[in-house]
N, C-alpha and C positions, 0 to 999 in steps of 0.2 A: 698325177704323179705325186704330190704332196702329200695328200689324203696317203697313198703307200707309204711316202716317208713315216709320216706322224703314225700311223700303226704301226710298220717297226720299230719305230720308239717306242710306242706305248707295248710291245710284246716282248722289246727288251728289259724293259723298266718292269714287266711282270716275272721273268726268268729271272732276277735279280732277286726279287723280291719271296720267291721261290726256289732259292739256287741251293745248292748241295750245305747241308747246317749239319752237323751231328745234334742230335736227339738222345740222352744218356738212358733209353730206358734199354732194362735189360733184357726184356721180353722179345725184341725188334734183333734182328740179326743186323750183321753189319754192312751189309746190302740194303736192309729198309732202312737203317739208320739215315742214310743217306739224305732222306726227301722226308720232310715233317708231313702229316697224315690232318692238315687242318684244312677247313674249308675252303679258306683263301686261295690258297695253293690251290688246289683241286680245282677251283673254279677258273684260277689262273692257265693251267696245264688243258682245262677244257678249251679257255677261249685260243690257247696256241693252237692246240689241234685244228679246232675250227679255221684259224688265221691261213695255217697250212695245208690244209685240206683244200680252201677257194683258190689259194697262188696257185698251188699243182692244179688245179683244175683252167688256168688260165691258160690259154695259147702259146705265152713266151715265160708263162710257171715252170713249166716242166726243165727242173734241175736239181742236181744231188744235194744241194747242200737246203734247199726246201723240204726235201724225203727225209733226210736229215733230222732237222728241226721237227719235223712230223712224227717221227719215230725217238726226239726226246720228251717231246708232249705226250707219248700214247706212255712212254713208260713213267712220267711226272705222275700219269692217272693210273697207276697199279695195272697197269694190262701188258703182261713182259710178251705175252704171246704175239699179239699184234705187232707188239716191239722186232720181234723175231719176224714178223711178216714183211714189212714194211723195209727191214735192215737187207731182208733177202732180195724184196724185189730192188732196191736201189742196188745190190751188189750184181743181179742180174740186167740193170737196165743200164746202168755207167760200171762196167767195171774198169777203166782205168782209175775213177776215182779212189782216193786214196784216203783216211782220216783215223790218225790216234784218237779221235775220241768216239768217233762214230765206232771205231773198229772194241774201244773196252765196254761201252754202249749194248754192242751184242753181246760180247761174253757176261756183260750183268742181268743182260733179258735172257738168257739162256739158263744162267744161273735161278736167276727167281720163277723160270719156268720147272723147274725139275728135273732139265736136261742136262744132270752133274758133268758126265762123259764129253759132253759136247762145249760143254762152258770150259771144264781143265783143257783144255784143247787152245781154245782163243782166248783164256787167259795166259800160257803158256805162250801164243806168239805173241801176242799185243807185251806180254812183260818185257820183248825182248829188244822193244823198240820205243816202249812206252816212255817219255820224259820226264814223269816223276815217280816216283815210291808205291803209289798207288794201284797198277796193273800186278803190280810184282806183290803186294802186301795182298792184295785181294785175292792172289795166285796159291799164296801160302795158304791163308786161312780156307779156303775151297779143300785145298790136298787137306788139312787137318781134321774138315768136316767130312771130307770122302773115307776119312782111317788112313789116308798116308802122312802119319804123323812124322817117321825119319824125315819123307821128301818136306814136306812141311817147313821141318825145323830148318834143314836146308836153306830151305830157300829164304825165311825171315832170318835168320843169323846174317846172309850176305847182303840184304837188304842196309840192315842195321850197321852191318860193315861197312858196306859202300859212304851211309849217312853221315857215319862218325868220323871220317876224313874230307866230306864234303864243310865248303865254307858254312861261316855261323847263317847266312843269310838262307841258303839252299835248308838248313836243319829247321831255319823258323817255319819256313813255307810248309814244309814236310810234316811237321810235329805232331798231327794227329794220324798218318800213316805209325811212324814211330812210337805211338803210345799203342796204336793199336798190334803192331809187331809184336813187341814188350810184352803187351799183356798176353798174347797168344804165347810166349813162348814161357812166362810165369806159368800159365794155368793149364 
């Protein structure tokens, strides 16, 4: 049992080390922005997969928030498809389980798979319950890449609305949703 402890440390201390950075290049949409494209990472996101791949395959493995973690590793490693696979079978296998992250998760592997239709869809629910700025900004920028620029603007103006009456500390957390609002509705 130890030996489990000390690798979940050591796969948190790799998620960490790995975790969502903006990357300012302009060529990267703001979906890859998310996850820097270096080795580290990649080898990181491999050894989680691997990590979650053995638990799920364990006796007393088999649980949602393992498929989980398996499905934020398969999309650390550019594979939104699997991502989509993996998000499906855990919503087929527990569906009581319930998870804001797991749930914007999909709509970003959906998205970076090419399935616009189907991403505005569970961007559209996950904004509606999602806890920060994030679901609802990603929401906007999808509708402005689809051509629904009205709904678009829409939707990043109440965003930014919501923000700007929120306390100063909620606006710090937020700030790079906020910029990236901003500039979508500049350009």
């Amino acid at each position: 049992m130890r030996r489990s402890a000390s690798s979940l440390r050591s796969i948190r201390a790799s998620a960490t080390a790995c975790s969502p950075i903006s990357s300012k290049s302009p060529t990267r949409s703001p979906t890859a922005r998310r996850w820097p494209r270096n080795a580290s990472c990649s080898a990181n996101s491999t050894r989680r997969w691997r990590h979650y791949e053995h638990v799920l395959s364990l006796p007393l493995g088999d649980d949602a928030v393992y498929a989980l973690g398996k499905a934020r590793a398969q999309f650390g490693l550019g594979h939104p498809q699997e991502t989509v696979a993996t998000l499906d079978d855990l919503r087929a296998r527990w569906p009581d389980y319930q998870s804001a992250e797991g749930h914007l998760l999909y709509a970003r592997a959906l998205e970076d798979s090419g399935r616009t239709a189907d991403a505005l869809s569970e961007y559209q629910a996950v904004a509606a319950y999602y806890a920060g700025a994030e679901a609802r900004v990603r929401y906007g920028l999808l509708l402005d890449k689809a051509g629904r620029q009205a709904e678009a603007k829409t939707v990043l103006i109440e965003v930014l609305a919501q923000l700007k009456r929120a306390p100063k500390y909620v606006r710090r957390a937020q700030a790079e949703w906020i910029a990236l609002a901003e500039k979508a509705l500049r350009g």
